[in-house]
Kinemage of the C-alpha trace (Angstrom):
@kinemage 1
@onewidth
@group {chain A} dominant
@subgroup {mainchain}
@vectorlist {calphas} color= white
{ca unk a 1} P 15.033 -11.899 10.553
{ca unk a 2} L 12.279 -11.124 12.921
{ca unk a 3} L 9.036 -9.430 11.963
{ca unk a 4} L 8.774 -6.099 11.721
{ca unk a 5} L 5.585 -3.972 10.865
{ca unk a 6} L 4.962 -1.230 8.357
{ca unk a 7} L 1.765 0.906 7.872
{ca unk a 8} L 1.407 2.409 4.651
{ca unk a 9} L -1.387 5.357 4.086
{ca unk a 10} L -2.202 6.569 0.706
{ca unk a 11} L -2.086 10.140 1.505
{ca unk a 12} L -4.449 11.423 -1.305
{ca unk a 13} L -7.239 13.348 -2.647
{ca unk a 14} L -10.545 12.725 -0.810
{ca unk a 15} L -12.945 10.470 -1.998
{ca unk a 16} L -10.447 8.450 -4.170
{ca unk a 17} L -13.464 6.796 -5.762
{ca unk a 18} L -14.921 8.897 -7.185
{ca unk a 19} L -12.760 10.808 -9.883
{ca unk a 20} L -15.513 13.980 -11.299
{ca unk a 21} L -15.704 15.435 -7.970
{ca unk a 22} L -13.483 18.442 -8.085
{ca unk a 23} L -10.299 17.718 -6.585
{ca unk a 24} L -9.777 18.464 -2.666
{ca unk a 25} L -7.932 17.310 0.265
{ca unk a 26} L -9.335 18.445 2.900
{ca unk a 27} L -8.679 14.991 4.890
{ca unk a 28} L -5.073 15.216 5.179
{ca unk a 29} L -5.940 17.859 8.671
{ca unk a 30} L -6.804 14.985 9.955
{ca unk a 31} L -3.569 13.577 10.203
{ca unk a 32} L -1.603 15.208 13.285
{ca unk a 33} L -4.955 13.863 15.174
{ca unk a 34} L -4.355 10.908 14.394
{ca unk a 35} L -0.554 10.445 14.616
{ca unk a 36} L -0.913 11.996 17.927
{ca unk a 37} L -3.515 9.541 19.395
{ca unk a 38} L -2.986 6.214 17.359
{ca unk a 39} L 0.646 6.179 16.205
{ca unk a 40} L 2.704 8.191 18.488
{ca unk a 41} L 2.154 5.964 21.937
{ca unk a 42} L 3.060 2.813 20.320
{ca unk a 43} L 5.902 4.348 18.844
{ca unk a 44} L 4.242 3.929 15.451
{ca unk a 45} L 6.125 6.062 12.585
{ca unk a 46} L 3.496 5.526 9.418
{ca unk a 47} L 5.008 5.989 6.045
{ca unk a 48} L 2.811 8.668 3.975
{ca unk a 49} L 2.856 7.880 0.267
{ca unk a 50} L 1.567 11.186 -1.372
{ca unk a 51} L 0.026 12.218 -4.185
{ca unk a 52} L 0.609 15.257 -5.998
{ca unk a 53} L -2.475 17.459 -5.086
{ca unk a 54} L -1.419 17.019 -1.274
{ca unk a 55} L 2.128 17.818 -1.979
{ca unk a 56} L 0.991 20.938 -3.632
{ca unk a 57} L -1.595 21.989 -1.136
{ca unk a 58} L 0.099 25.271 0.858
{ca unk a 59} L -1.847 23.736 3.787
{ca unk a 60} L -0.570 20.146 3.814
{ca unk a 61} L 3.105 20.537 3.492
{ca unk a 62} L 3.378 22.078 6.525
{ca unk a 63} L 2.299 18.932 8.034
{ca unk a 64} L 4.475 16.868 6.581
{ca unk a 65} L 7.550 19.158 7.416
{ca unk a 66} L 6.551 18.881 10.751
{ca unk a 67} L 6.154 15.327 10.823
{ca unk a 68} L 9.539 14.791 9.474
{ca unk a 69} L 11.194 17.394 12.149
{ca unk a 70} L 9.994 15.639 14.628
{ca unk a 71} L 10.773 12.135 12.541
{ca unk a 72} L 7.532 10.333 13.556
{ca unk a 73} L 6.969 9.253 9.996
{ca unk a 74} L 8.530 8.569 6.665
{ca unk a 75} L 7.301 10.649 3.428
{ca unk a 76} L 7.105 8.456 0.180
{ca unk a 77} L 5.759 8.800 -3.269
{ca unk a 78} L 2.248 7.694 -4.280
{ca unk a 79} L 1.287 8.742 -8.330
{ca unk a 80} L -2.186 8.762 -9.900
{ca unk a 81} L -2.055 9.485 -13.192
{ca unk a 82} L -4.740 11.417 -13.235
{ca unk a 83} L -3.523 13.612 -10.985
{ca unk a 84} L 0.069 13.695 -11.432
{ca unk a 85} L 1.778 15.824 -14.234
{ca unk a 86} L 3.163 15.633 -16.821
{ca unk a 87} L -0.507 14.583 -18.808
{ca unk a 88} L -0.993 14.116 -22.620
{ca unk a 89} L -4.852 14.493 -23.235
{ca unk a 90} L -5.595 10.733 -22.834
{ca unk a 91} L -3.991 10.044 -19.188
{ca unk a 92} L -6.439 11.554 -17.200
{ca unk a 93} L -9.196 9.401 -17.593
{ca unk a 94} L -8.476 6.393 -20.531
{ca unk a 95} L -5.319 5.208 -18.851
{ca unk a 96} L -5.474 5.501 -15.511
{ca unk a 97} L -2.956 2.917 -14.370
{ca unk a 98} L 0.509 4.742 -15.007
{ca unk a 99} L 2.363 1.467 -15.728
{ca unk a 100} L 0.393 1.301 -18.889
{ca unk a 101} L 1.424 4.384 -20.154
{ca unk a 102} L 4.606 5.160 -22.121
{ca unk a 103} L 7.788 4.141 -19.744
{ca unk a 104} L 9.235 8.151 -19.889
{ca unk a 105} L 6.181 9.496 -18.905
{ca unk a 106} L 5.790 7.415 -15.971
{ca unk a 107} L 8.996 8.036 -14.901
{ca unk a 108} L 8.543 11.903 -15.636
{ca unk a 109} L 5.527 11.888 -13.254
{ca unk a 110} L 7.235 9.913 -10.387
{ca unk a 111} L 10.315 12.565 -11.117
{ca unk a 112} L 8.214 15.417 -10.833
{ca unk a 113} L 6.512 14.447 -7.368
{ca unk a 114} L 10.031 13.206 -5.960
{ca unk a 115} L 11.146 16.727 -6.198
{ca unk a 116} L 8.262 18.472 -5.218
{ca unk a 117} L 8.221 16.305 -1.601
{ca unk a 118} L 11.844 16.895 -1.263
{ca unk a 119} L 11.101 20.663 -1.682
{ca unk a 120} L 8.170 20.469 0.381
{ca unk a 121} L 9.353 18.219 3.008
{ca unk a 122} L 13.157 18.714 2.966
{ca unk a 123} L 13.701 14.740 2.345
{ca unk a 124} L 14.408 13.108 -0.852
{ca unk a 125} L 11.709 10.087 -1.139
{ca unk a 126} L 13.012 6.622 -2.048
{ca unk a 127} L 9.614 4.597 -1.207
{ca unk a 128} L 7.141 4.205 -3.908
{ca unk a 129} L 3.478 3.071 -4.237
{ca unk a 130} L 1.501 3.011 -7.519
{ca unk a 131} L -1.348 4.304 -7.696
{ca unk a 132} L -4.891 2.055 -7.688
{ca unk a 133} L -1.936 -0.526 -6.643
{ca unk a 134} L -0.549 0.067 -10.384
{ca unk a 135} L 3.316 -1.096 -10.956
{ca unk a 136} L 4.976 -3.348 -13.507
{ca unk a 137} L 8.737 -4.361 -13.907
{ca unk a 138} L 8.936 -0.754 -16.403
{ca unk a 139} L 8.221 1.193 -12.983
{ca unk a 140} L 10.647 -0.728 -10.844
{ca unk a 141} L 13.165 0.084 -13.722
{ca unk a 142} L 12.344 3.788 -13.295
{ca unk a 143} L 11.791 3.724 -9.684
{ca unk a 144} L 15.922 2.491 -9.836
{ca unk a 145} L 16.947 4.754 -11.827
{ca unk a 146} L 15.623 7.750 -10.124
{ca unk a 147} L 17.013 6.350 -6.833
{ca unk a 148} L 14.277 4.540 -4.992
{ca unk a 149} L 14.965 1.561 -3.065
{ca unk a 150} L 11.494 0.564 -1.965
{ca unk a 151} L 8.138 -0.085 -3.827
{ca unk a 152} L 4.851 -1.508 -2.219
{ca unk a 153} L 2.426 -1.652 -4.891
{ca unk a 154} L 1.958 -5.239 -5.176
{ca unk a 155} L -1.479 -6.930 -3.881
{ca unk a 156} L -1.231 -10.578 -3.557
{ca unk a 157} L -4.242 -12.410 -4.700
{ca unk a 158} L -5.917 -9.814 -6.352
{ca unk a 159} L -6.888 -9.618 -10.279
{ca unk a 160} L -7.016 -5.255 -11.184
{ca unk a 161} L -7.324 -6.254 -15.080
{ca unk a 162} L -11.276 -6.068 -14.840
{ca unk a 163} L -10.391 -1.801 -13.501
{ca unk a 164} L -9.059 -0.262 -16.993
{ca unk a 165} L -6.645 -3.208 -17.583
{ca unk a 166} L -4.639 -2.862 -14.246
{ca unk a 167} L -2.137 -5.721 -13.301
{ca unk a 168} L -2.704 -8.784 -12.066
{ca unk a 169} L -1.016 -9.900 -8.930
{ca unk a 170} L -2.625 -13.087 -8.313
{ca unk a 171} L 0.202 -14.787 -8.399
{ca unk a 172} L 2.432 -12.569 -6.631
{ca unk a 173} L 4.954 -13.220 -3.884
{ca unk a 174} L 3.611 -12.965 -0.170
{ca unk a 175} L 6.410 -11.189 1.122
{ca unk a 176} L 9.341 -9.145 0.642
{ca unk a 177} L 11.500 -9.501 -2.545
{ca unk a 178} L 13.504 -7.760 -5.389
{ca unk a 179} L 11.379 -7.672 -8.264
{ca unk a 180} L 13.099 -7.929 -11.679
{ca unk a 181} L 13.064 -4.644 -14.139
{ca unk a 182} L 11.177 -7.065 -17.012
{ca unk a 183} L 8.303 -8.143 -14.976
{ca unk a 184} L 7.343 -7.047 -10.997
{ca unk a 185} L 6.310 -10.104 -10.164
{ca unk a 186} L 9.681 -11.968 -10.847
{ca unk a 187} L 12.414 -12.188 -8.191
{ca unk a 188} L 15.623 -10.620 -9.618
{ca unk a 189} L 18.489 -13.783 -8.909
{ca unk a 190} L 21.379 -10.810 -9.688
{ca unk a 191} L 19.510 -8.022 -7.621
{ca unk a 192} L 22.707 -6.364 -5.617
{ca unk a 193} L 20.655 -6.409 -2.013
{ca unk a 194} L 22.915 -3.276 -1.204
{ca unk a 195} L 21.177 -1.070 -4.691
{ca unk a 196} L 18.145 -2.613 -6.058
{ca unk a 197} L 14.414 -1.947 -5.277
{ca unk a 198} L 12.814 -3.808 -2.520
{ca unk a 199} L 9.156 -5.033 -2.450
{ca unk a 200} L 7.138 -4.676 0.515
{ca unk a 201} L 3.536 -6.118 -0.529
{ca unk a 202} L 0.896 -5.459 1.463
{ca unk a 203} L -0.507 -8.528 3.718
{ca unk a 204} L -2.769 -10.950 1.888
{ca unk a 205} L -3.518 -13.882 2.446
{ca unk a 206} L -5.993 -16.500 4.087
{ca unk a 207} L -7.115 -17.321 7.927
{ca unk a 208} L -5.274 -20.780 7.209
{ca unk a 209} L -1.303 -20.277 7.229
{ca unk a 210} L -0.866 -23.066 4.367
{ca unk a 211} L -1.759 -20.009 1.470
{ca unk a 212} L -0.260 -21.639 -1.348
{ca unk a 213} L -3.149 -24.407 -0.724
{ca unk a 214} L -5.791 -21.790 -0.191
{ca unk a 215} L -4.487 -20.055 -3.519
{ca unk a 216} L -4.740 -22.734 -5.145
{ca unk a 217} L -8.081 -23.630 -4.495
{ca unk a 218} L -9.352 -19.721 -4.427
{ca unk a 219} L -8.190 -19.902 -8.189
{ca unk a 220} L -10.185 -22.903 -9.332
{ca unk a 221} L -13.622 -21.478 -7.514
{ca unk a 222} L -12.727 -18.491 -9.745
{ca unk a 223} L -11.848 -20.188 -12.813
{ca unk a 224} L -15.048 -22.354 -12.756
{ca unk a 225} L -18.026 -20.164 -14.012
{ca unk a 226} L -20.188 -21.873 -12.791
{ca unk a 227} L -19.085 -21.883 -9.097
{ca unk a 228} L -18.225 -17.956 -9.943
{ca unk a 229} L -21.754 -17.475 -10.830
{ca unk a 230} L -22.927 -19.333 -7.659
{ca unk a 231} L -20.588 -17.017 -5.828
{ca unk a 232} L -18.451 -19.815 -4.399
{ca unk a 233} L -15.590 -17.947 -2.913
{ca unk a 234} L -17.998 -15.825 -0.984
{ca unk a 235} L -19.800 -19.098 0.461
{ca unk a 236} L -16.456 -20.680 0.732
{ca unk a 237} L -14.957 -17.712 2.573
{ca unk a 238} L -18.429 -17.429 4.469
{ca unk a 239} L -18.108 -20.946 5.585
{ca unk a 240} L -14.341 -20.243 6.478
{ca unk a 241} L -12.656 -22.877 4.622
{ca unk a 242} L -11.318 -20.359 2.185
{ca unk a 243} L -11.079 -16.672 3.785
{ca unk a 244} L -9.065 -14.042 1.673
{ca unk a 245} L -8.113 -11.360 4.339
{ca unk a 246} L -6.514 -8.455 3.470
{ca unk a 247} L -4.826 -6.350 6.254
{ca unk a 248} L -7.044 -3.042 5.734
{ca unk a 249} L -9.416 -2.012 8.044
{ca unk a 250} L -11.330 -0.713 4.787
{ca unk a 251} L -11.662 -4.510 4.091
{ca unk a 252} L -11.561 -6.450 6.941
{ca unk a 253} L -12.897 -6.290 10.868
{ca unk a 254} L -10.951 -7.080 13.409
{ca unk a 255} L -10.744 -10.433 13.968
{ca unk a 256} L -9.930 -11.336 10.363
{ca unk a 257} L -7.045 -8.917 10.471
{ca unk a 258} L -5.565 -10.843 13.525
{ca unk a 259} L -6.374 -14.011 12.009
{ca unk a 260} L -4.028 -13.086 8.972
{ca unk a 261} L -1.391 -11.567 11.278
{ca unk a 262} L -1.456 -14.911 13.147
{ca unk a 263} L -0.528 -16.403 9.833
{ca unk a 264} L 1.583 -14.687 8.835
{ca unk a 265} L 3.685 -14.938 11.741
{ca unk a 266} L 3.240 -18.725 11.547
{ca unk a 267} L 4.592 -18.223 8.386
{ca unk a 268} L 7.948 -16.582 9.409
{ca unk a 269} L 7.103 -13.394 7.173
{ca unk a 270} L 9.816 -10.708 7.710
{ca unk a 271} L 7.058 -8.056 7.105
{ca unk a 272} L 3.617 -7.028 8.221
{ca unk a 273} L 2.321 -4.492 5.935
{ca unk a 274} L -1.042 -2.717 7.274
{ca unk a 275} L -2.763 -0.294 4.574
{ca unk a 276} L -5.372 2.260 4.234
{ca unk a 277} L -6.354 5.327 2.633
{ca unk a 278} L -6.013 8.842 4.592
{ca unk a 279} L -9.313 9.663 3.319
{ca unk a 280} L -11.019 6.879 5.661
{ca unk a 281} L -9.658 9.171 8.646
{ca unk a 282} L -11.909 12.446 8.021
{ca unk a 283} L -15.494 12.564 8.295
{ca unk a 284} L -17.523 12.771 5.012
{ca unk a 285} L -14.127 12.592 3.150
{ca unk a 286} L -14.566 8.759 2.321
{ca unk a 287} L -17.341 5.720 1.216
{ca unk a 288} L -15.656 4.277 4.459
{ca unk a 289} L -16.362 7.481 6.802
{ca unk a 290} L -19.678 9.150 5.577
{ca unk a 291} L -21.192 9.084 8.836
{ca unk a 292} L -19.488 9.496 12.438
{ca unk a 293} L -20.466 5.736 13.201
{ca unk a 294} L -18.588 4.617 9.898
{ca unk a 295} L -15.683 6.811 10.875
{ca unk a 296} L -15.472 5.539 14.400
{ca unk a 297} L -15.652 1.578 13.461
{ca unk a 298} L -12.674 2.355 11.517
{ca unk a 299} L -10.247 3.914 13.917
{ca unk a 300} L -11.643 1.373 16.418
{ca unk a 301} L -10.384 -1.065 13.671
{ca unk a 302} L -7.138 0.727 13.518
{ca unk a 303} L -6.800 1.150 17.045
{ca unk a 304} L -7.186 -2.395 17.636
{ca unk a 305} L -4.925 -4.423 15.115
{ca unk a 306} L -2.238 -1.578 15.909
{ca unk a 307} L -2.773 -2.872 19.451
{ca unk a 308} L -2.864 -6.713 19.067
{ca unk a 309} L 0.670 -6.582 16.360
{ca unk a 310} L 2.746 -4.328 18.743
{ca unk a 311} L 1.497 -4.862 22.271
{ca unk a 312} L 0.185 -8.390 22.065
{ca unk a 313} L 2.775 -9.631 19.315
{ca unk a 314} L 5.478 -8.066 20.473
{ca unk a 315} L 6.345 -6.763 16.804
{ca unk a 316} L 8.146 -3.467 16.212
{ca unk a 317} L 7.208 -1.148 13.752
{ca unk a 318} L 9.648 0.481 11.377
{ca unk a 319} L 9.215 2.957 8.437
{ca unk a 320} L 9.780 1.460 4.912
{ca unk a 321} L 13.300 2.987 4.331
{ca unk a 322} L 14.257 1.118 7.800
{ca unk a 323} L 13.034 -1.968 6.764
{ca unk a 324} L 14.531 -1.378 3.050
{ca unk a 325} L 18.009 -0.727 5.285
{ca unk a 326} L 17.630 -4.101 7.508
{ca unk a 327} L 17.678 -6.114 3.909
{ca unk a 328} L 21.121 -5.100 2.748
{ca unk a 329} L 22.456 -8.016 1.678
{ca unk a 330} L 20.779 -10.245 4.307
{ca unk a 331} L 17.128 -11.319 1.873
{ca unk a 332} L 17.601 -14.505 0.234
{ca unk a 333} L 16.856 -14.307 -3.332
């Protein structure tokens, strides 16, 4: 199967960092901007995972309606449990990761949005992505039962337990596979390709294409307190013998982000999955866009990997239900 890209935006609440400010979301107007100048001309149809406050927002579902009339985009669920009802009085602030809270609830709060959007939008979701990147094998359980056939929650190489005991997907696959319903990070040997949940994780990995190597050795710089304390994957990464890269312009400049897409296709992956938050895109809406010069690096960031994947790589970009449809019964488990 040859690659295909995705871009994934966490349509949310501004400043997604910082959870006292009173909720708003006034960056989502940014959005038709920035479809029409950065997505549309490459033929670039983003999927928007949102979040209950913009689904609710009399001013942002008009957006999305349009978007989908005019099918430049797909519209997918994103839950924070903070923000996502049902609540009991301890979800909003000492669980925040909603795969650690009772399995009915979660799935009550990814039920509840899934109607709203299909209300709001006029299309039934069936892509997912946790919130703060939280999933487990209970929400791809849920996420099946409720219809889904896509998640993309999981983050390769990256440890969330120190955040409020959030998963750890250090170990997780690189690319796309069906994750089993007892643990998200286990490939499901008697997943029916044609019904059960596909995961799209988002493109980690390292400047070298050999990552199982580079994992290997990111782990022991980590595991070693004393080369943690020294800050040895920094100098390591620094040095460019070990370089986690993460395809995010929030993350990553530009020339790491092509160095990973360069391994990746090295690799053969069948997916390259870019990522960002829709806050970034609005001024003063963001840490990444406080000032005009922040906001502009970004796009310029944006503009440029979108450039170098579909211009210069020749790769097409599909939404996440296309991709989800090109893996009937053609992934091998």
């Amino acid at each position: 199967m040859s690659p295909r890209l995705v871009v994934v935006i966490d349509t949310e609440e501004d400043w997604f960092d910082e959870w006292d400010r009173p909720v708003s979301v006034e960056n989502v107007s940014a959005l038709p901007g920035v479809q029409e100048r950065y997505f549309d001309p490459l033929g670039i149809r983003p999927t928007y995972m949102v979040t209950h406050p913009v689904a609710t927002d009399p001013e942002c579902a008009p957006i999305f309606r349009s978007f989908a009339e005019r099918d430049v985009c797909e519209v997918g669920t994103h839950v924070h449990n903070w923000t996502s009802p049902p609540f009991t009085e301890h979800d909003r602030r000492e669980k925040t990761y909603h795969c650690s809270i009772d399995p009915a609830l979660e799935k009550a709060k990814i039920s509840d949005l899934t109607d709203i959007l299909d209300q709001a939008v006029g299309i039934r979701p069936t892509s997912f992505k946790g919130g703060r990147w939280g999933a487990s094998g209970q929400t791809i359980r849920g996420l099946h039962e409720l219809g889904y056939n896509v998640d993309t929650s999981v983050c390769p190489i990256t440890d969330f337990r120190p955040y409020q005991d959030g998963p750890d997907f250090t170990d997780a696959p690189f690319d796309c596979y069906f994750p089993s319903h007892s643990g998200i990070l286990q490939a499901d040997a008697k997943a029916n390709p044609d019904d059960a949940v596909l995961e799209i994780p988002v493109s980690v990995g390292f400047a070298n294409p050999n990552f199982e190597t580079q994992l290997r050795l990111w782990k022991r710089v980590n595991e070693n307190a004393l080369l943690k304390n020294l800050k040895g994957v920094g100098i390591l990464n620094t040095l460019g013998v070990m370089r986690r890269i993460k395809l995010s312009p929030e993350q990553s400049n530009l020339e790491e982000m092509k160095q990973l897409v360069d391994a990746l296709l090295k690799r053969n992956h069948s997916v390259i999955n870019l990522t960002f938050h829709s806050c970034i895109l609005a001024l003063g809406c963001s840490p990444y866009s406080q000032t005009q010069a922040n906001l502009d690096r970004g796009l310029e960031r944006i503009a440029g990997i979108l450039d170098y994947i579909v211009n210069e790589k020749g790769i097409p970009s599909v939404t996440c239900r296309e991709l989800r449809a090109s893996f009937d019964r053609s992934l091998p488990i």
